[in-house]
VOMI-56616 format. One line per field, with one value per residue (C-alpha): residue number from 0; x, y, z; residue in one letter. Coordinates in steps of 0.5 Angstrom, whole numbers, plus 500, padded with zeros to 3 digits. Layout:
BEGIN
num c(NUM,...)
u c(X,...)
v c(Y,...)
w c(Z,...)
residuo c(A,...)
end
This chain:
BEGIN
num c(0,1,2,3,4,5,6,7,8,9,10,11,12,13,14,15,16,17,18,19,20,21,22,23,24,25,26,27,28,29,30,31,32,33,34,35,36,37,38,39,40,41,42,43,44,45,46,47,48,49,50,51,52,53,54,55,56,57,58,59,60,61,62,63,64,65,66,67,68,69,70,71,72,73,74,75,76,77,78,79,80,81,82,83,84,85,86,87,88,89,90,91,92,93,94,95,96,97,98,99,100,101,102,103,104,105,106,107,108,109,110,111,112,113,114,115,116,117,118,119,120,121,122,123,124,125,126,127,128,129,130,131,132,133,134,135,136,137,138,139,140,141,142,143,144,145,146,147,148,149,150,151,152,153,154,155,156,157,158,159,160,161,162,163,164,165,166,167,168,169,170,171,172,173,174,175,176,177,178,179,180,181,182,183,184,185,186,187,188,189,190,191,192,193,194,195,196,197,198,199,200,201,202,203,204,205,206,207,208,209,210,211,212,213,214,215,216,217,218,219,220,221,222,223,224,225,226,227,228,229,230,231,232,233,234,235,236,237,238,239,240,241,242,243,244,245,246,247,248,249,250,251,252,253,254,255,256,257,258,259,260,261,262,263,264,265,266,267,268,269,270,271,272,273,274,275,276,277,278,279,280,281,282,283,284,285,286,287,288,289,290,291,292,293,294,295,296,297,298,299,300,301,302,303,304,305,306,307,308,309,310,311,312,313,314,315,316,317,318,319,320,321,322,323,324,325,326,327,328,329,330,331,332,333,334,335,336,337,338,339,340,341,342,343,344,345,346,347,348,349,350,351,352,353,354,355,356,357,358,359,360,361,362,363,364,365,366,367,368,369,370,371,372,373,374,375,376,377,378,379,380,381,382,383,384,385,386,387,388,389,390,391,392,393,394,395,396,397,398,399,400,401,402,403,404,405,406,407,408,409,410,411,412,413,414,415,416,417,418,419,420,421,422,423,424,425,426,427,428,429,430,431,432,433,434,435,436,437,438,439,440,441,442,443,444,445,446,447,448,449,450,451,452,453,454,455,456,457,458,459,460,461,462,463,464,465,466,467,468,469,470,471,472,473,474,475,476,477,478,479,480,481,482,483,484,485,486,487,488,489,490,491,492,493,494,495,496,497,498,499,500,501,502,503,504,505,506,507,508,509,510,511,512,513,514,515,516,517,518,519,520,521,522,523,524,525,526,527,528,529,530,531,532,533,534,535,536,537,538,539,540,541,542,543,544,545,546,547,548,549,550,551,552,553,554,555,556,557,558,559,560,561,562,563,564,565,566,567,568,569,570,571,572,573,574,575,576,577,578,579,580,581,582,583,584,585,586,587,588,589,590,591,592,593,594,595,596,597,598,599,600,601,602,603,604,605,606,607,608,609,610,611,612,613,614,615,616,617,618,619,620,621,622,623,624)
u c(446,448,454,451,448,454,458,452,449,456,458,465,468,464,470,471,465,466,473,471,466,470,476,473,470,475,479,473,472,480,480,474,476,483,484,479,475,480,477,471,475,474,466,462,468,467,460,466,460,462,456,455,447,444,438,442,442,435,437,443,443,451,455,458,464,459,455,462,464,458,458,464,463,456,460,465,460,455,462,464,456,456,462,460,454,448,443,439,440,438,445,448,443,444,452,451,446,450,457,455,451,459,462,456,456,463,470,471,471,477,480,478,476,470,466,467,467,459,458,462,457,452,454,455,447,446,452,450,450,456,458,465,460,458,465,468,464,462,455,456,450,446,450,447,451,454,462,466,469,474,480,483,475,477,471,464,461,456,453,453,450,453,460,460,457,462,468,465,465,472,473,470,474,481,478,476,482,486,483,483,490,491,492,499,500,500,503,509,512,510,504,508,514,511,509,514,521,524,523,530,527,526,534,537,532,534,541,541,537,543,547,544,544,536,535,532,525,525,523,518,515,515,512,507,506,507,501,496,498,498,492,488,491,488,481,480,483,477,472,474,476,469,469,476,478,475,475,476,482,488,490,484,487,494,491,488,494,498,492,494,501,500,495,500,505,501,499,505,508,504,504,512,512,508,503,497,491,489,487,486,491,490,483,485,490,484,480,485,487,480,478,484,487,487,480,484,490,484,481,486,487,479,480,486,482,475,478,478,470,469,471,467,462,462,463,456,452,455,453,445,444,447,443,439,432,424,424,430,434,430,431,439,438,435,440,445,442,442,449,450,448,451,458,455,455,461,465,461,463,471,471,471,468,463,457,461,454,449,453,453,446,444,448,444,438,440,442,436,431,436,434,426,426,429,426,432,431,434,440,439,445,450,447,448,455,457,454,459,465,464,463,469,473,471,475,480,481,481,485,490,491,492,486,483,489,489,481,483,489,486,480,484,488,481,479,484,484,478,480,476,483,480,476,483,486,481,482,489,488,484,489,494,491,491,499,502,509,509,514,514,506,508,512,508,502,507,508,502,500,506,503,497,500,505,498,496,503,504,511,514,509,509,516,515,511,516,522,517,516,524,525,520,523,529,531,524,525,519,520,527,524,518,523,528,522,518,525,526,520,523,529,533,536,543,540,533,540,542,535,534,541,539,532,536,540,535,530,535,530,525,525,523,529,533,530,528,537,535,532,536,542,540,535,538,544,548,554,554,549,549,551,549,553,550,544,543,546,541,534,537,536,530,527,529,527,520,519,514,513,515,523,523,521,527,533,530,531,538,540,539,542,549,548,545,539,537,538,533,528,527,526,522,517,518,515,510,507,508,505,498,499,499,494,498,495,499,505,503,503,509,513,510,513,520,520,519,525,529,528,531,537,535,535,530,532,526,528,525,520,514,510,516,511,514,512,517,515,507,505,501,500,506,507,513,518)
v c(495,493,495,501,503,503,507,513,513,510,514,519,524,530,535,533,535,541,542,542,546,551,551,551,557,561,558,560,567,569,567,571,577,577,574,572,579,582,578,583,588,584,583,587,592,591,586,581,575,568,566,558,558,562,562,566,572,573,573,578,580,582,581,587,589,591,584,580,583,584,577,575,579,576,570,571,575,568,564,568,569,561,562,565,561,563,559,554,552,558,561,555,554,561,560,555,558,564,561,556,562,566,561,560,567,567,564,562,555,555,552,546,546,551,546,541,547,547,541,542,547,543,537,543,544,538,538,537,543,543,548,548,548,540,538,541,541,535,535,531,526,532,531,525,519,518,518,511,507,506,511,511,515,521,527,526,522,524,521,525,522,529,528,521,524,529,524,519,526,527,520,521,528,524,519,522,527,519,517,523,522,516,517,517,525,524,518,520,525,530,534,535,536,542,545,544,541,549,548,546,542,536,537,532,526,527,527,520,518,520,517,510,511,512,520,526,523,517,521,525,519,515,522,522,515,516,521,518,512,518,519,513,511,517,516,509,512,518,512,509,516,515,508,507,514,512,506,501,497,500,498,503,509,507,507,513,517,514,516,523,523,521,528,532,530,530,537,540,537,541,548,547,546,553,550,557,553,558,556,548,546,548,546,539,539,542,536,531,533,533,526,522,525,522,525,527,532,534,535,539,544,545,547,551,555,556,560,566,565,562,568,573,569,568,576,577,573,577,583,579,577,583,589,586,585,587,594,596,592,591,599,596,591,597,601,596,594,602,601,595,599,604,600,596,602,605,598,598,605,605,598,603,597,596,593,593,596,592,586,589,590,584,579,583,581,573,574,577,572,566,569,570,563,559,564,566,572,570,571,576,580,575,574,581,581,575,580,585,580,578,585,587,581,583,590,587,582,588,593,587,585,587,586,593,595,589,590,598,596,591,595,601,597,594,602,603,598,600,607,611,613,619,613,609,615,615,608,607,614,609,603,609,609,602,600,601,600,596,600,594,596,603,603,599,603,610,607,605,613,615,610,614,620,618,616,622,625,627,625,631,628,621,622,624,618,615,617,617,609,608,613,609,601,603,596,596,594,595,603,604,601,606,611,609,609,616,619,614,618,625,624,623,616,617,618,613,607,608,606,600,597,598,595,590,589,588,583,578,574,580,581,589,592,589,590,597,597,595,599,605,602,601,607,613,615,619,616,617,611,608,601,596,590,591,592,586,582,584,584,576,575,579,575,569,571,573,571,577,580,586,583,581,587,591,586,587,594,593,587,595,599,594,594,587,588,582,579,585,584,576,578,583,578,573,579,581,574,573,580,578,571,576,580,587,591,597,594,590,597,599,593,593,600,598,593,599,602,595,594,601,599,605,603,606,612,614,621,621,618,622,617,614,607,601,596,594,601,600,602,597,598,594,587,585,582)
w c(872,865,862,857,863,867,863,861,869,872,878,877,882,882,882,874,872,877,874,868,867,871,866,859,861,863,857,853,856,856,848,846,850,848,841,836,838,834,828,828,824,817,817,813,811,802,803,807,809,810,813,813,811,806,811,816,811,815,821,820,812,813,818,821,825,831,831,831,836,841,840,843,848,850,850,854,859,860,861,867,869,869,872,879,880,875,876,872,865,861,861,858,853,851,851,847,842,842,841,835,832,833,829,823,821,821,819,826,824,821,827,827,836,835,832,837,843,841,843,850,852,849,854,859,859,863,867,875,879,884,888,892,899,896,894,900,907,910,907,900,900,896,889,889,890,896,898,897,902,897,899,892,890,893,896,894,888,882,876,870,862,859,863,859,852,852,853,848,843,845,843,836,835,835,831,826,826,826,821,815,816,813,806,802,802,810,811,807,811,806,810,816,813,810,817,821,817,818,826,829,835,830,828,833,832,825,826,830,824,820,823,823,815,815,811,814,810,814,820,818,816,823,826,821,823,831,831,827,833,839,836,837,843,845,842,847,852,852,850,858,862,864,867,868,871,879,878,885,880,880,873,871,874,872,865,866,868,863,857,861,858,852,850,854,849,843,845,848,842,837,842,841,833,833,830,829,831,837,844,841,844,851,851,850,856,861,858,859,865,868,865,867,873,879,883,890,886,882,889,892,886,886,893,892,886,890,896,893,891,897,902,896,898,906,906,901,906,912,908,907,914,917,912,907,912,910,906,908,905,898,898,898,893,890,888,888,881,879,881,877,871,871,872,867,862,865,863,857,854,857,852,846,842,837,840,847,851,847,850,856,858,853,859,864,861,860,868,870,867,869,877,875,872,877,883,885,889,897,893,889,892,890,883,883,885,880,874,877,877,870,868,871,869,862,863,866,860,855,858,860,853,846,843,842,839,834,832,830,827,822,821,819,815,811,811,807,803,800,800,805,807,813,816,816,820,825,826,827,832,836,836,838,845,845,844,851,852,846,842,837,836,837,831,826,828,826,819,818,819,814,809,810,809,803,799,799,796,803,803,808,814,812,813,819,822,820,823,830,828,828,835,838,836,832,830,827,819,816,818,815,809,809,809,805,800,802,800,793,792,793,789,796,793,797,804,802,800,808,810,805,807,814,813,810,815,821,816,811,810,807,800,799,803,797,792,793,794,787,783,786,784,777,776,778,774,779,779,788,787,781,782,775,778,785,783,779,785,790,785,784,791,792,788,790,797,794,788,786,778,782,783,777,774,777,775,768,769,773,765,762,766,765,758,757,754,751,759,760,754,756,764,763,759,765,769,765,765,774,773,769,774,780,777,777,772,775,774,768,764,766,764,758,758,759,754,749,752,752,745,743,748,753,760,764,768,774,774,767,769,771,774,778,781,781,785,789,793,793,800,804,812,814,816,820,816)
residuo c(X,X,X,X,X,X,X,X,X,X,X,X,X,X,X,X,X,X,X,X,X,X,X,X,X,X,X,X,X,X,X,X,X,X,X,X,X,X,X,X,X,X,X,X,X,X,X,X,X,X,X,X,X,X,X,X,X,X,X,X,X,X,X,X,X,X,X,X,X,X,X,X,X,X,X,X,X,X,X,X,X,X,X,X,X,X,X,X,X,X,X,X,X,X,X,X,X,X,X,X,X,X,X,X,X,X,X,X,X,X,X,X,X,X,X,X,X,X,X,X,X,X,X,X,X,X,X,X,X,X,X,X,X,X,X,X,X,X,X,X,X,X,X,X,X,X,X,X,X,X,X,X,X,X,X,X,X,X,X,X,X,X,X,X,X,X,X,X,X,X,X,X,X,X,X,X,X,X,X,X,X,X,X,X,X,X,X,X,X,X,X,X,X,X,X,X,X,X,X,X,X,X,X,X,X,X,X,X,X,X,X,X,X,X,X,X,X,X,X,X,X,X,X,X,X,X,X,X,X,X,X,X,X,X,X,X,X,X,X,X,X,X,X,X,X,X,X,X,X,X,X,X,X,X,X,X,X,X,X,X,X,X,X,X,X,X,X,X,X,X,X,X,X,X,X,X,X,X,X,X,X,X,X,X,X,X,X,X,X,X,X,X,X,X,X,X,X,X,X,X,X,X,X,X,X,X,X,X,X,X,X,X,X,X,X,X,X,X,X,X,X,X,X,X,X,X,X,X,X,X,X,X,X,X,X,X,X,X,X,X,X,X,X,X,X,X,X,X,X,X,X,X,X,X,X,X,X,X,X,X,X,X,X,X,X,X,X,X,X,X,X,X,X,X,X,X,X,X,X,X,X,X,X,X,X,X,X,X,X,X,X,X,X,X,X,X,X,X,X,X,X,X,X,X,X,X,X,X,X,X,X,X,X,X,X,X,X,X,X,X,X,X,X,X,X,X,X,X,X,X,X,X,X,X,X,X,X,X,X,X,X,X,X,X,X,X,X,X,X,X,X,X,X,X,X,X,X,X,X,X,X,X,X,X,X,X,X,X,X,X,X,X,X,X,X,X,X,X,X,X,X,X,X,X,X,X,X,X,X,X,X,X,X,X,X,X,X,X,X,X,X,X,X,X,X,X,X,X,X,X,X,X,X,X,X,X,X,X,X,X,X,X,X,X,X,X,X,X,X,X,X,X,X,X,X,X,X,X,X,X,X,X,X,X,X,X,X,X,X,X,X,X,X,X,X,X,X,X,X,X,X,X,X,X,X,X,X,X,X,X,X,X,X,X,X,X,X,X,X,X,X,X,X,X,X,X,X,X,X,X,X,X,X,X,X,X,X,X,X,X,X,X,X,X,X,X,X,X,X,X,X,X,X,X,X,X,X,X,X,X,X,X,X,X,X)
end
């Protein structure tokens, strides 16, 4: 045999691709259900469309929230359906067909792993079909290739082109990520730096460098230089996973089991970083563990996780050889398929989400043509049983995460945005009944309610959800500083200066607390509360913090409330131009307006003021600080 034909048709431990397919689709069913579905909310709200080709415009004109999310769920349902024994290839392709629509049609692609996650499941079309009985019985001689004598080769054997082709894939994925960060702006320290130079984990290895006499920028060029390296090592240690990792040389494996703590290091490091790159890392950590594991610890923990379907299994085929015999056990599978639907529907509608009972009923139609395609119909009952589980698992996923909440939330916010304030409300009612015992999300939904409230001059029941956002998190920033604000707007500046300062207090890094402190300060001339001197102090530091046309404004205001008006002109027209870069047009009159009373040396009084808007105050559903 040649070598090309070696490494495409080269034997491998069968439980790799066993493993393998098993743990990328519960990663990749985990991560729609529970984190990128919540992403749905932002598609179609205000003709939102990103999608990649002009020609998917006739597919689906404009994607909708309903779509997005239907989409993820049908994903997730064929991973699991996969999962639990679907049989043929149908279900892959239409995996994978429906995965890269997911991402083409939308900004899924701005982690870099959903393109590469297509060809994954591209690969996975062609996997072998292995099954726990085949890795795990005696009878091992029908994956195709014989167990080895060798003993370093542990359980049974098979050949795999697509399993060598997706580690050849992986390869060309760090490659390219090795070679796009060879230029200057990389190498010189400066990229990473900019992503994680405020982390503390890096400050010992920057000590010991300083005290060596080398500066702080000499180590973010070594770790700069370090990945690029990491990466490439890793690169070469894919391009052999497929030849070396059962190798009959120890040195191989060796190798191999070196390459593993390489990726675990990379990527382990990236997850310790805080780098926001969703899932990415934890799908790199299965397929190094799979490709460069020893095969007889990847056989041990396969045994391990395929009890529990194995024991599922066993009992199914009692239940078929006991019952399930001539009419009357197709009278049986008969209503269990009834069943089956309407526990699909059930799910489908206690998931209270757009799209979940198209989803739904669309994976149960892909199952079902999967078990008329590869005839199927002895094990109908257990293919039955692996919908149900999958079904079931999705529920287990939505009711067990915060995704629900996050998705009414988010599109509850986009509604307001585009000024459809009572579907805003109805939304963030729904995102209500998904917030649990997180008294952090109870709080910020109970703001984002008073912010509704408060626009549409509700001042007395904005303040009420207010005051129920700080019982329910009471070191909640962002509701000390809705209150403070709402009672700025009903002339109560006393009692709305205790809610700044403990806003400011509870989030030192967060510039409105302090300016909002500011501007009453300066603006309100009873003598209980006005402070120049002070006022001028925390509207610097807001700025500083901020650097908004709004902190601006409010120490321009707060030169003219302490006499200094020619201080107060100059930083009026330095806020004036942050204002028409930022495009405030609100805030661009109103300084205008100030500027006027700064020139005839009058401070701006808010009690005079009908209007009263300052930007420091504009109310937007609150992010944490």
């Amino acid at each position: 045999m040649s070598f090309w034909s070696r490494y495409w048709h080269g034997p491998i431990a069968a439980i790799r691709p066993y493993l393998l397919v098993k743990g990328a689709l519960i990663l990749l069913a985990i991560d729609l259900w529970t984190d990128r579905l919540a992403r749905g909310a932002h598609y179609g709200v205000g003709g939102f469309n990103v999608a990649h080709f002009q020609w998917l415009d006739a597919i689906q004109p404009m994607p909708s929230p309903g779509g997005y999310v239907g989409l993820m769920l049908l994903c997730g349902l064929l991973a699991m359906g996969i999962l639990f024994g679907a049989s043929g290839r149908l279900v892959p392709a239409c995996l994978f067909l429906a995965y890269t629509y997911s991402w083409s049609m939308s900004r899924l692609d701005g982690f870099q792993h959903h393109y590469f996650l297509s060809l994954v499941l591209f690969c996975l079309i062609f996997f072998p079909k292995i099954n726990h009985h085949q890795l795990f019985n005696a009878d091992k001689a029908k994956i195709g290739i014989k167990n080895h004598t060798d003993p370093s080769r542990a359980g049974p054997m098979t050949s795999a082109w697509s399993y060598a082709l997706l580690a050849a894939i992986i390869a060309i994925v760090y490659g390219y990520t090795a070679i796009t960060k060879c230029d200057l702006q990389w190498l010189s320290g400066q990229t990473f730096k900019s992503i994680g130079g405020t982390d503390t984990v890096f400050q010992p290895a920057i000590s010991v460098l300083a005290h060596i006499g080398l500066p702080e920028s000499a180590f973010w060029i070594l770790i700069s230089i370090g990945i690029v390296i990491l990466e490439s090592i890793v690169m070469l240690g894919y391009l052999a996973a497929a030849r070396c990792a059962d190798s009959t040389l120890r040195w191989r494996r060796m190798g191999c089991m070196g390459m593993w703590l390489v990726s675990m290091a990379l990527h382990l490091g990236i997850e310790l970083v805080g780098l926001q790159i969703g899932f990415f890392s934890y799908y790199m950590v299965l397929l190094a563990t799979v490709l460069f594991f020893p095969a007889k610890w990847l056989i041990a923990i396969g045994w391990l996780c395929a009890q529990p379907y194995r024991y599922l299994e066993s009992y199914f085929q009692q239940l078929m050889a006991a019952r399930l015999k001539g009419i009357v056990g197709w009278c049986i599978q008969a209503i269990l398929a009834i069943a089956l639907v309407g526990f699909t529907y059930l799910v489908a509608s206690v998931a209270n989400l757009p799209g979940a009972i198209s989803a739904c009923f669309a994976f149960l139609l892909i199952m079902a043509s999967s078990i008329l395609l590869v005839r199927a119909g002895r094990q109908l009952t257990a293919r039955m049983a692996a919908m149900a589980f999958a079904i079931g698992a999705l529920w287990i996923a939505l009711e067990a995460s915060y995704v629900r909440f996050d998705f009414y939330s988010a599109f509850a916010d986009n509604l307001k945005q585009m000024g459809y304030l009572n579907s805003a409300r109805e939304n963030f009612e729904k995102a209500y009944l998904y917030v649990k015992n997180d008294h952090e999300r109870r709080a910020h939904l109970l703001s984002a309610l008073g912010i509704l409230q408060q626009s549409k001059g509700r001042h007395t029941e904005a303040m009420e959800y207010y005051r129920k956002s700080l019982t329910a998190d009471p070191n909640y920033a962002a509701g000390h500083f809705f209150l403070g604000a709402a009672l700025t707007a009903t002339g109560e500046s006393e009692r709305a200066l205790e809610y700044f300062a403990a806003s400011a207090r509870l989030a030192p890094t967060w510039p409105k607390p302090f300016n909002g402190m500011a501007w009453i300060m300066a603006t309100d001339f009873d003598p209980s509360v006005h402070q120049p001197q002070q006022a001028i102090k925390h509207a610097r530091h807001a700025f500083e913090l901020g650097g908004h046309a709004s902190h601006l404004d409010t120490l321009a205001v707060a030169y003219a409330a302490a006499g200094q008006f020619d201080e107060a002109i100059k930083t009026a027209h330095k806020a004036l131009e942050l204002a028409k870069v930022e495009q405030a047009v609100d805030l661009i009159e109103e300084i205008e307006d100030r500027i006027a009373l700064f020139h005839q040396s009058i401070p701006y009084d808010a009690k005079l003021d009908a209007t009263n808007k300052p930007g420091h105050l504009e109310q937007h559903t609150p992010a944490d600080p």
